[in-house]
C-alpha positions, 0 to 999 in steps of 0.5 A, a space after each residue: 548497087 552497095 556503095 563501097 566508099 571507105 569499105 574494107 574486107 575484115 582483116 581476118 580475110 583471106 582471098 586468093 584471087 586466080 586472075 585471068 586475062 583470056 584471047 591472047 592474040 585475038 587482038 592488038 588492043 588485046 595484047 597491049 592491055 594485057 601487059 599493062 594489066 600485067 605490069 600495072 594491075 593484078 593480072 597473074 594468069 594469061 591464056 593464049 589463043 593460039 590460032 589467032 591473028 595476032 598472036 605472034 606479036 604477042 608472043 614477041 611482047 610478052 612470051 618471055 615474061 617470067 611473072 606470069 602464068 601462061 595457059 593455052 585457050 583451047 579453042 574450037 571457034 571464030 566466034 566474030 563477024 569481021 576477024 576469022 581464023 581458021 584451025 592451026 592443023 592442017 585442015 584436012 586433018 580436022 575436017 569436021 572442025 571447019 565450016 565451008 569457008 576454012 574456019 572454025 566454026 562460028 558458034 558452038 551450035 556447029 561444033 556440038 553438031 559436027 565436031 570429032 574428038 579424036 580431030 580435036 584433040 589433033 587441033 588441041 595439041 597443034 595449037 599447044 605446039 605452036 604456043 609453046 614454039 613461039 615461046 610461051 611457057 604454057 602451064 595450064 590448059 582452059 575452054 575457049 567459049 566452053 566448046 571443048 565440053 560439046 564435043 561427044 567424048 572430049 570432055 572424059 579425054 581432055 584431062 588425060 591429054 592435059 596430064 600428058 602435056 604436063 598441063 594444069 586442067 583447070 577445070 575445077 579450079 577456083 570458086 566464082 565470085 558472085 558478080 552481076 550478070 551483063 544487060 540481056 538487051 545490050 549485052 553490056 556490064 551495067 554500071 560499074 564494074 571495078 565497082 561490082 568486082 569489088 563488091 563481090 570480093 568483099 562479101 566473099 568467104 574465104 577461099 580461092 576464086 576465079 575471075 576471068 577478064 577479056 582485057 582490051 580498050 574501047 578503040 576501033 579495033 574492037 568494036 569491029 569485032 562483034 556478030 548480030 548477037 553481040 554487037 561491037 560497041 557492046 564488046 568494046 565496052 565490056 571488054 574495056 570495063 574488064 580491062 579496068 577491073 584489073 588495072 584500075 587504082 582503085 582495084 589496087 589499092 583495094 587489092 593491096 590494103 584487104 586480104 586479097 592475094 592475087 595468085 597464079 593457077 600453079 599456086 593453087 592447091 588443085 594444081 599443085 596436087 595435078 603437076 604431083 601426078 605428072 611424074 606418076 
């Protein structure tokens, strides 16, 4: 790995950051890091799980935050072992987004073969209703495991269902950062991460990029989630190095003194160019 010590970005750089904290609710350790994240870090976009066990608190934590940029985590999945939510629609109304037990499916093995378009989009805009009635001022919509793109005739409809809803798609919005994949075998982020994060930044162009955490501590809360794929102590560990990449000082400091500029989806170009066509 490229040791960083004493590196700075060339002053001429100029990196707008969209950073991202994903599965608000999921979790109470979750919701924590997020605020801390958000108070103490550069968290400047957060995407909320609406079906989610814990998502009311979070919603008494942080809704009225007026700095941040809430998004709704369009979700079609329970993806862990011991934590399962089911759809915030009535079920009889998506039936074919529920496995036998009640709850959405666990992989996106069973949405690519059973899900419906037309019951997503019922879902979809359940869980934006309730966001929204708890208090979040959603803004932007974005794809919880990527599942909204396996169902049949979703993808082409999904955009137009986020122009109704005022909603920025962000789809497309935000380059990747070239950043190390996780250990195949561990599933674990190898190293350090806060370090990895700002290794990619400082070789990057200029432009607008993307990154994306799922913010928690390594507690024992998280590393009861987890399934056989991807066990708890993995996710524990990951989504706490995660949490670091944006609370870290060392991520801040770096932040502060290079040409990066953490930014929120509704001040980037593509947004403002889609929130243009909200009022066509």
């Amino acid at each position: 790995m490229l040791a960083l010590a004493g590196a700075s970005l060339p002053q001429s750089s100029r990196i707008r950051l969209i950073t991202r904290g994903d599965d608000l609710g999921c979790a109470r350790s979750l919701n924590r890091a997020v605020k801390e994240c958000y108070q103490n870090g550069i968290l400047k976009n957060v995407s909320v799980l609406s079906a989610s066990p814990y998502v009311e608190e979070a919603a008494k934590m942080l809704a009225g935050t007026k700095g941040i940029c809430f998004g709704l985590h369009c979700d079609l999945t329970s993806e862990w072992d011991n934590v399962k939510w089911g759809p915030v629609a009535p079920r009889e109304q998506v039936p074919s987004l529920v496995d036998a037990k009640g709850h959405l499916y666990q992989t996106n093995d069973g949405v690519r073969t059973n899900a419906k378009a037309d019951e997503a989009l019922i879902e979809l805009q359940a869980q934006l209703d309730k966001a929204r009635k708890l208090g979040f001022d959603i803004r932007y919509a974005d794809l919880h495991m990527l599942t909204v793109q396996l169902v049949p005739g979703l993808p082409e409809r999904f955009g137009e269902w986020c122009r109704k809803n005022r909603l920025i798609d962000t789809r497309q919005i935000g380059g990747r950062l070239n950043l190390p994949r996780s250990s195949p075998l561990s599933r674990k982020h190898p190293g350090d991460y806060v370090l990895d994060v700002m290794n990619a930044l400082k070789s990057a162009s200029d432009g607008e990029y993307l990154i994306v955490g799922h913010l928690a501590y390594d507690d024992p809360e998280i590393r009861n989630l987890g399934h056989p794929g991807y066990l708890g102590d993995s996710v524990a560990h990951n989504l706490n190095w995660e949490r670091l990449a944006y609370v870290d000082p060392r991520i801040v400091k770096f932040v502060k003194e290079n040409g990066v500029q953490p930014i929120r989806y509704d001040e980037t170009e593509a947004a403002q160019a889609q929130v243009k066509n909200f009022h066509a």
